[in-house]
Phi, psi and omega in degrees: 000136192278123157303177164312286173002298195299315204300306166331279197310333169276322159312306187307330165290338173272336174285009184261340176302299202284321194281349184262335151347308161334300178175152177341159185254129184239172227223126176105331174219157188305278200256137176247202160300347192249332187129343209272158171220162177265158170308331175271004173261352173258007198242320183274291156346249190278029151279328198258315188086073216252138147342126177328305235268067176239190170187149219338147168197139183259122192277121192305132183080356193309331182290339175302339181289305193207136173313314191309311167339295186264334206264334197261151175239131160209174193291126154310130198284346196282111140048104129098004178254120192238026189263135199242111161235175182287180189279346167293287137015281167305300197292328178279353172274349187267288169312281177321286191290313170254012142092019195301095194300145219284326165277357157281337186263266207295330163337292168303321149328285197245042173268333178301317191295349195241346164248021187273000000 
């Protein structure tokens, strides 16, 4: 039986789907000047639909989107990495520290939401 918990996490990978769709993926910020978004700037892009034309910005709430964001820890997936965080966290160490492109990030959701 899928919990909520599980059920959040595959929504939030499908919003990481539809916001990477958007634009390029940038490294360091929710958003850059170019357009770009990180997987969790893409978890906002696509629930808000956010206007091209921005430049950096920290989207007010985001852990508010989904419980799973804060409630769920899980191991990192990368390799040779033995870092254990909540999942908001992970996912921008996954985008930042191993460059992991934002459909390798929702992939991983939501093979996690289904062995989970």
């Amino acid at each position: 039986m899928v919990t909520e918990l599980e059920s959040e996490q595959k929504e939030l990978a499908d919003f990481i789907r539809a916001g990477s769709t958007r634009g390029p993926q940038c490294f360091g910020s929710y958003f850059d000047e170019k357009g770009g978004s990180c997987a969790l700037g893409a978890v906002y892009d696509g629930v808000y639909h956010l206007p091209r034309k921005h430049g950096k910005l920290v989207p007010d709430h985001l852990e508010r989107l989904f419980r799973c964001l804060d409630e769920v820890t899980k191991r990192c997936p990368h390799e040779q990495c033995a870092k254990r965080l909540p999942l908001a966290p992970l996912i921008v160490h996954l985008n930042d520290d191993h460059r992991w492109t934002r459909e390798q990030i929702a992939d991983w959701l939501s093979q996690e939401s289904t062995t989970t």
